[in-house]
C-alpha positions as CSV (number, residue, x, y, z in Angstrom):
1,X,87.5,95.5,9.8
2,X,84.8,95.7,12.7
3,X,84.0,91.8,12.2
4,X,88.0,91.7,13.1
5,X,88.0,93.6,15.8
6,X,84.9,92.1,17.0
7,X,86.4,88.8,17.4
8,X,89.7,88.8,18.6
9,X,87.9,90.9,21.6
10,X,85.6,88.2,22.1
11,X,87.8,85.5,22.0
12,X,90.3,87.6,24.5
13,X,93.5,88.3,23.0
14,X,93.1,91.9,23.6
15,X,91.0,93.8,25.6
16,X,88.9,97.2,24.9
17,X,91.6,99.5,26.9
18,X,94.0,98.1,24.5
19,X,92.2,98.4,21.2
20,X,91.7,102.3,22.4
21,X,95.3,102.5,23.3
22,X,96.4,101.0,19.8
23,X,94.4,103.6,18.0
24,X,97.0,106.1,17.1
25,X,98.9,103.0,15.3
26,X,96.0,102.2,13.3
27,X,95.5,105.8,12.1
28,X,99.1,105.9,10.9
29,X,98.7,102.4,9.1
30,X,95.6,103.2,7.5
31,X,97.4,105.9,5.8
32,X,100.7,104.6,4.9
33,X,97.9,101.4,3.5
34,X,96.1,104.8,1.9
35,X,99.8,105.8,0.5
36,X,100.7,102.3,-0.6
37,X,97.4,101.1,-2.3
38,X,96.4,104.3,-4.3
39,X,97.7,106.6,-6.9
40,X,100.0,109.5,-5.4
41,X,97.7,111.9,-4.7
42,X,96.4,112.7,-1.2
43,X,92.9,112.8,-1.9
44,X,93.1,109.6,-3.0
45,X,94.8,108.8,0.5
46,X,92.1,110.2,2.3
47,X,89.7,108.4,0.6
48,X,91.1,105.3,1.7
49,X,92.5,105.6,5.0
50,X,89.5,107.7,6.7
51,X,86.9,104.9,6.0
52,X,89.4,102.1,7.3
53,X,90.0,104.9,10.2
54,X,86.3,104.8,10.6
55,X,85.5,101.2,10.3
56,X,88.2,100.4,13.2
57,X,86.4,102.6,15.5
58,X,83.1,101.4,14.6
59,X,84.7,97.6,15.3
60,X,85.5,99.5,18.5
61,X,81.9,100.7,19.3
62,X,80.2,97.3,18.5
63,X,83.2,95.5,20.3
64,X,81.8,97.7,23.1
65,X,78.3,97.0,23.2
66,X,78.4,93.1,22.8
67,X,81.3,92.0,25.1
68,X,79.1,90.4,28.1
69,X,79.6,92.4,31.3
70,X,81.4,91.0,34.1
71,X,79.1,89.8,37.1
72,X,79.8,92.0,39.6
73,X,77.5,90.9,42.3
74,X,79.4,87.7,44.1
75,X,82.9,88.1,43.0
């Protein structure tokens, strides 16, 4: 997942603003994914959709950190 969100920042089809602003979506698919993909239990659930939660925001974080930063000095 953070390899994902990695690259489709780098190669510019969505910026960091929008990856923040998409992160309500992603918690809500991770846990109909948790829902779909495991027995029907909620722990179970959890189990699932917290980690892909987590590993979205850490694509998020890294995303973050290596984008290059725009030259501000001469426009």
């Amino acid at each position: 997942m953070p390899i994902v969100v990695v690259l489709i920042a780098r190669f510019g089809w969505v910026t960091i603003a929008q990856l923040k602003e998409a992160r309500s979506y992603v918690i809500v698919g991770a846990f109909v994914l948790g829902a779909i993909f495991t027995p029907p239990d909620i722990i179970s659930q959890f189990m699932l959709a917290v980690p892909l939660w987590l590993l979205y925001e850490a694509g998020i974080l890294v995303a973050q950190l290596t984008m290059p930063k725009e030259n501000k000095i001469g426009g």
